[in-house]
N, C-alpha and C positions, 0 to 999 in steps of 0.2 A: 465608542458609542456613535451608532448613526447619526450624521446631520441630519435633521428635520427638514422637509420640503418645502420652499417658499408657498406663500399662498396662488400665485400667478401660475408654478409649476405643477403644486396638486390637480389645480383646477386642469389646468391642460392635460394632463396624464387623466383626470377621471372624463372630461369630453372623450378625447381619443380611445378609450376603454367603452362607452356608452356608445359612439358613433360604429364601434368595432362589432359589438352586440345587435346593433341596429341592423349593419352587412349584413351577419351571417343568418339575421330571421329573415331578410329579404331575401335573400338568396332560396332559403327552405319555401318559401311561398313560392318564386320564380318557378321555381326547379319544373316542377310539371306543370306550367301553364309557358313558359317560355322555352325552358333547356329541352325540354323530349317533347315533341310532336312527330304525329302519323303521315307517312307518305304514301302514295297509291306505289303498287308492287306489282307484278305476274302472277305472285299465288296469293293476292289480297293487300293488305297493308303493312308496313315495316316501321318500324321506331326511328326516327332522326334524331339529331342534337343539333343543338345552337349554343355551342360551348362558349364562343366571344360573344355573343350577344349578351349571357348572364353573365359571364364573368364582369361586361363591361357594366351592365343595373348594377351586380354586387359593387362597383367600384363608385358608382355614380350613388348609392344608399349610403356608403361609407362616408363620401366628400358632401354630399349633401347635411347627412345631420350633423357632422362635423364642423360644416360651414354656420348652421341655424345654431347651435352651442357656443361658437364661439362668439358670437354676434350679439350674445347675450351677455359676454364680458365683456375686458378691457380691449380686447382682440376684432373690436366689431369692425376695424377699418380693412384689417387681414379679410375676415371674410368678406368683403366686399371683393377685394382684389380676390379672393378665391371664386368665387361665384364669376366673377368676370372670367376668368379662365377658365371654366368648366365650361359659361357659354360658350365663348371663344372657339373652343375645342369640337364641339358639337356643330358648331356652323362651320369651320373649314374642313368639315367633313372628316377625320381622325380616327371615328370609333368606323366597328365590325358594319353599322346597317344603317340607315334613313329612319329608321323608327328608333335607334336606340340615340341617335344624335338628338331628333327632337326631346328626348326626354331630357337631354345634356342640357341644351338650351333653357327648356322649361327651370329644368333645378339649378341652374345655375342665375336664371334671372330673378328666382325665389332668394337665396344665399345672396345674391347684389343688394336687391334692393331692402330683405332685412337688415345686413350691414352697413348701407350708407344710412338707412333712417337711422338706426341706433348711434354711429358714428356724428351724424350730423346733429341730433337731439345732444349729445354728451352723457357728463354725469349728470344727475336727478339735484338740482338744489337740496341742500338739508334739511330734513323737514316736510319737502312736497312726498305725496306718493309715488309709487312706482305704476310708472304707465308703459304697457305695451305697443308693439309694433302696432298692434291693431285698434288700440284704442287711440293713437295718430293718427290711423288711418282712417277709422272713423269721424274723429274733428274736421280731416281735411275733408271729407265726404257732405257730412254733413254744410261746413260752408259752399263747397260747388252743387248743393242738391237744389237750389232753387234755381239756375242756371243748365243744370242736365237734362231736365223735360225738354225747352225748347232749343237745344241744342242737338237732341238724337231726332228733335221733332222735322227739324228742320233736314239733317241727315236725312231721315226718312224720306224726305220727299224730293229728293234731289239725285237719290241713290240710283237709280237708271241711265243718269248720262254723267254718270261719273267717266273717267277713261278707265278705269283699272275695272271694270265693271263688267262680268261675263256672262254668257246666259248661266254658269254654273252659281254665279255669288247670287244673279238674283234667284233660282231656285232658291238656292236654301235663304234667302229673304225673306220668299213667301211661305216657307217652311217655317220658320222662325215667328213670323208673325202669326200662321195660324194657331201658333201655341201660345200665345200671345193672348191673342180672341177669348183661346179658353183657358187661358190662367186666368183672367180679368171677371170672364163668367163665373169660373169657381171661386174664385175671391168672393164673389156677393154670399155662398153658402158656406164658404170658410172660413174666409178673412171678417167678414159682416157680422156674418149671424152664426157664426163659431158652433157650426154643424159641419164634424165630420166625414165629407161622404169619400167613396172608393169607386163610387159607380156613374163618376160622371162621363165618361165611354159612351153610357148607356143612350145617352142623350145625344151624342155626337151622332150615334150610329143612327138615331129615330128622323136627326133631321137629313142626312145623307140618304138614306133608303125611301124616305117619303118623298124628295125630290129625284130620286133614281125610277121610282114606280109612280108619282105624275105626270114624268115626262115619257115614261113607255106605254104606259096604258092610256095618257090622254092627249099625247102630246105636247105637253105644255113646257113655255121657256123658262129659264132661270128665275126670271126678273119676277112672274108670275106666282113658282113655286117657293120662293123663299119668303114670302111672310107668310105661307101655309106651314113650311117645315117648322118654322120658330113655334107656331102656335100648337101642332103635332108634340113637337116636342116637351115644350110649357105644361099643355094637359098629361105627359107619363112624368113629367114633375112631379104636377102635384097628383097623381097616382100611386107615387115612391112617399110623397110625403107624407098620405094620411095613415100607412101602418106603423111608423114612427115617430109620431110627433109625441110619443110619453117616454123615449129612448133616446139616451143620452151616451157620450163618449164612444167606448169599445165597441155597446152592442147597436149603436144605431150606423158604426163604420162598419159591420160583419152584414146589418141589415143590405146596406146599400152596395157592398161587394158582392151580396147576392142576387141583388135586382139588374147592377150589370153582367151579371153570369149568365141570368135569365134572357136577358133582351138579344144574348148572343148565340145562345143554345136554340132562342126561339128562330133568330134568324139562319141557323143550320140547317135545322128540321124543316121547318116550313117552305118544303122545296116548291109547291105549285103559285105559291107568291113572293118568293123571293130568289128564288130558284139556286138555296139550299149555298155549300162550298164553292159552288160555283161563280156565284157573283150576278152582278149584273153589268154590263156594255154597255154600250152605244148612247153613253149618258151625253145630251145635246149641250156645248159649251154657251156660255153668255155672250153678247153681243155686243157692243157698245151702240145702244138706241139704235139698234135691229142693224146696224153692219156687222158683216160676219169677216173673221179674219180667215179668208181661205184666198188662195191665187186665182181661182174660176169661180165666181160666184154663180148661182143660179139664176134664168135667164129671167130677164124682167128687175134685176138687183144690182146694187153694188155692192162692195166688199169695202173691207176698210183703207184699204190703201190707195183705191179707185177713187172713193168720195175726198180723199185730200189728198191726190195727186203724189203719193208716195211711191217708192220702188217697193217692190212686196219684201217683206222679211216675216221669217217665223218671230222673230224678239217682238215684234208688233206687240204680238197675243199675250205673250208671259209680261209684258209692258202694264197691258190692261190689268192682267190678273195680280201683278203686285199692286196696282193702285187700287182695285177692288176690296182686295183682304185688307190693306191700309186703312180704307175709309171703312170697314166692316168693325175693324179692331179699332178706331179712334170714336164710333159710336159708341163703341160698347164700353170706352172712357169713358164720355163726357154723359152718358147716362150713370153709369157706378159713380162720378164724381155730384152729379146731380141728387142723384136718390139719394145719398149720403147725408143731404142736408134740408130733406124732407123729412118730417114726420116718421115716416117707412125705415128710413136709413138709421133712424136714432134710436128709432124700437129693436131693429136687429143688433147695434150696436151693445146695447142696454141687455138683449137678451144674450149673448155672448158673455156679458160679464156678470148676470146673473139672474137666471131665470124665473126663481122665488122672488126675488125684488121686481120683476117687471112685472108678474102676477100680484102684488101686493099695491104696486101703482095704477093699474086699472090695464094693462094691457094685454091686448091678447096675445097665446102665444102661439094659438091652434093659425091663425090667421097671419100672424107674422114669420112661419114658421113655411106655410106653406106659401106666401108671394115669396120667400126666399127659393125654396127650389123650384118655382114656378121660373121663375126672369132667370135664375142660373142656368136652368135648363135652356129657355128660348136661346139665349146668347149660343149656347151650346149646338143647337139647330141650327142656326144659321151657318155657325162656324164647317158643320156638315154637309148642309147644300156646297159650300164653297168648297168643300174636300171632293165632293161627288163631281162638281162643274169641272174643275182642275184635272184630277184622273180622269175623268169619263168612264170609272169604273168603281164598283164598290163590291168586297167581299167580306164574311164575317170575321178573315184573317185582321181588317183592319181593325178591328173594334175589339182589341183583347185590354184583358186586364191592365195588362203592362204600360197602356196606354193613361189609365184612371191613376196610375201610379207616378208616371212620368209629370202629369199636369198637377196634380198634389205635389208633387216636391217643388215643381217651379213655382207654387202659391207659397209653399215652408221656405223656402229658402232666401225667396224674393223678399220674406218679411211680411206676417199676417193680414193684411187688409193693405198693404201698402201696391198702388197699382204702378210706381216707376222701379219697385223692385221684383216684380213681375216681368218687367222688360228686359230687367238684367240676369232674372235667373233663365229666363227662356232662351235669352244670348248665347250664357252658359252653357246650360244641360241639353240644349237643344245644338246651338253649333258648333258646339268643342268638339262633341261625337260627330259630323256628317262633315266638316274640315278636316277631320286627322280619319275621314274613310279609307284612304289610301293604306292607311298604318294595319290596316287587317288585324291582325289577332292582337295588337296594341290598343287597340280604338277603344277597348271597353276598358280596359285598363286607365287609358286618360279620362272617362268618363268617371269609374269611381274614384280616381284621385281628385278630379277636381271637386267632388262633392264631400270627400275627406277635409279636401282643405279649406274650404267655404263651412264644414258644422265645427271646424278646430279654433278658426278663426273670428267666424260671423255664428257662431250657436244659434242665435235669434234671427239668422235671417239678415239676408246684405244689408235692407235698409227696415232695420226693427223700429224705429222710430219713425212715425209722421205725422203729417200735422194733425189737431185735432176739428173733427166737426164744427165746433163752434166755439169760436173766442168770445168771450168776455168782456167787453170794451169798456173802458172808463165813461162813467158817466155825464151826459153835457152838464154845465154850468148851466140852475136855472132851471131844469128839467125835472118834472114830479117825481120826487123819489117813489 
């Protein structure tokens, strides 16, 4: 008769069986988006392979969920040392390619630090529940969450004369932030007032094209167009708002994926005012209180570098323009944190959590429904003047859907109404993709795993929990009940 398998050695034998199965789907996924790609040829294009490069995913899919299994048993210290050597591996450079090492790294510092928390927690006392890597990870989040605002706050504004700081990291700074702007915006129509939309684009695009066709038709500067744009934009708010304000869920999200289809289809066609695929140019940058950042200023002026005696540099400008979009997006905080605990804020609050009860306490919801995409839109204008100033060019290619999509997830994922996980998810979805640019036909790849791994781990959203509008305070001694 067979000896029976210990329990430690079952368990090992079904991981390694589970991790084995794991390979070979990844590999079936890989196969044609990594192992065969097209090359240019003489009589058109030819098939290649990247035979080490899958082989080496299939091997890094194997060790990886092999490493996450075993971290879940008695083995969690093993995986730790596993994942430490898979990084390892990956940064002294060992595998086929630069893109498939990053992924070494990535999965191996995922396999570490599951293993040493599990390792370091231990066994579960008898009797407590069973708590997750993530539900650790959450506690510890949670206690640094009241010290992370003025901590990235402070980053923030210091981030220019860092040393390691290049005009590449502050690009995507101000890249980062202006999605920022508008996750913060769409928070007030999502996160707030727990309306649906798909077509906040639409608004991006209304306040970029109004200060594009301001400054060509009248000449006017930034400074002057941008509380026109916001207010342009506010009014196709609530233009969007009043054919939906008795639609709810599905069809009021299909509504508003149509109203940004519209706004982009219109900016197509309407070639003698917007001048159609083409775009518009020669859009005039901002100033700082009318110095211009150019090496010759025009005669009768200074430039910026002239009036305070600097040596001229381009970083000057991109200087300005991160501190712009900075102070653009920390308005558009300290107004969402403000309105929050008005009146306004508590009605959208209220109507998010249920609409028949706010009608049953006297509120309106025609009216609350519509300053909600009125102020989401404005913030959204502005955020588009600032995209217009920045390029000095705007086309209807920027304003695609994909765009309404991209700033809905950094609202979902950041955590509904929550505006410091708004920061984190625009970190994410926003600079994971335009850091690993180099990685080319990788890039998109790291972009859906990191959003895999944020709905597996954080379902609700990094930070689903925050404070609430208004506490409750004990009552003074003494004081009329």
């Amino acid at each position: 008769m067979a000896r029976p398998l210990s329990a430690p050695a079952g368990t090992l034998r079904r991981e390694v069986s589970d991790a084995l199965v794991f390979a070979l789907i990844a590999t079936a996924l890989a196969l044609p988006f990594i192992g065969i790609y097209t090359v240019p040829a003489t009589a058109g294009l030819r098939l290649a392979t990247r035979l080490p490069d899958l082989v080496a995913i299939a091997g890094l899919a194997f060790v990886g969920r092999l490493g996450l299994g075993l971290a879940r048993g008695p083995w969690a210290a093993g995986a730790a040392v596993l994942g430490l050597a898979v990084a390892a591996i990956g940064w002294v450079g060992l595998l086929p390619s630069r893109e498939v090492a990053v992924f070494a790294i990535a999965a191996g510092l995922v396999v570490l630090i599951r293993g040493a928390m599990r390792a370091a927690r231990g066994s579960a006392e008898p009797g407590a529940g069973r708590r997750t890597g993530a539900d650790a990870l959450a506690d510890g989040a949670a206690r640094l969450l009241p010290y992370l605002g003025p901590v990235l706050f402070v980053v923030a504004l210091v981030l220019p004369f860092l040393p390691f700081v290049d005009r590449r990291l502050l690009d995507l700074a101000i890249l980062v932030l202006t999605y920022v702007m508008l996750g913060w915006g769409l928070n007030i129509v999502v996160g707030l007032a727990g309306l649906l939309d798909l077509g906040y684009v639409a608004f991006y695009a209304v306040g970029a094209y109004s200060f594009a066709l301001l400054a060509l038709h009248f000449d006017w500067g930034f400074w002057a167009c941008l509380p026109l744009a916001g207010l342009f934009a506010a009014l196709f708010g609530i233009l969007l708002g009043f054919p939906v304000l008795r639609l709810r869920g599905d069809y009021l999200a299909i509504v508003t994926l149509g109203f940004g289809e519209m706004i982009r289809i219109v900016l197509v066609n309407w070639t003698s005012l917007t001048n159609g695929p083409n775009g518009i140019s020669g859009i005039p940058r901002p100033s700082f209180f009318g110095l211009e950042f150019t090496r010759e200023p025009q005669p009768g002026t200074q430039s910026f570098h002239q009036f305070f005696g600097l040596e001229f540099s381009t970083l000057h400008r991109v200087i300005f323009l991160y501190y712009l979009i900075l102070v653009l997006a920390l308005v558009t905080n300290f107004f969402t944190l403000r309105i929050r605990r008005l009146p306004l804020g508590r009605a959208w609050e209220a109507l998010r959590e249920d609409e028949i009860a706010c009608r049953a306490i006297g509120i309106n919801p025609t009216n609350t429904k519509l300053a909600a995409f009125a102020i989401g839109a404005m913030f959204g204008g502005f955020a588009g003047t600032f995209f217009a100033a920045r390029q000095t060019f705007v086309s209807p290619e920027s304003f695609t859907f994909i765009e309404s999509a991209i700033i809905l997830a950094i609202v979902v994922l950041g955590g509904m109404g929550s505006q410091l996980g708004v920061v984190l998810a625009a970190l994410l979805l926003i600079g994971i993709p335009e850091w690993f640019r180099e990685l080319q036909d990788y890039r998109m790849i790291a972009f859906g795993a990191a959003m895999v791994a944020v709905m597996i781990w954080r379902p609700r959203g990094l930070l689903a929990v925050r404070e609430p509008t208004i506490r409750l305070g004990r009552r003074r001694r003494g004081a009329p009940s």
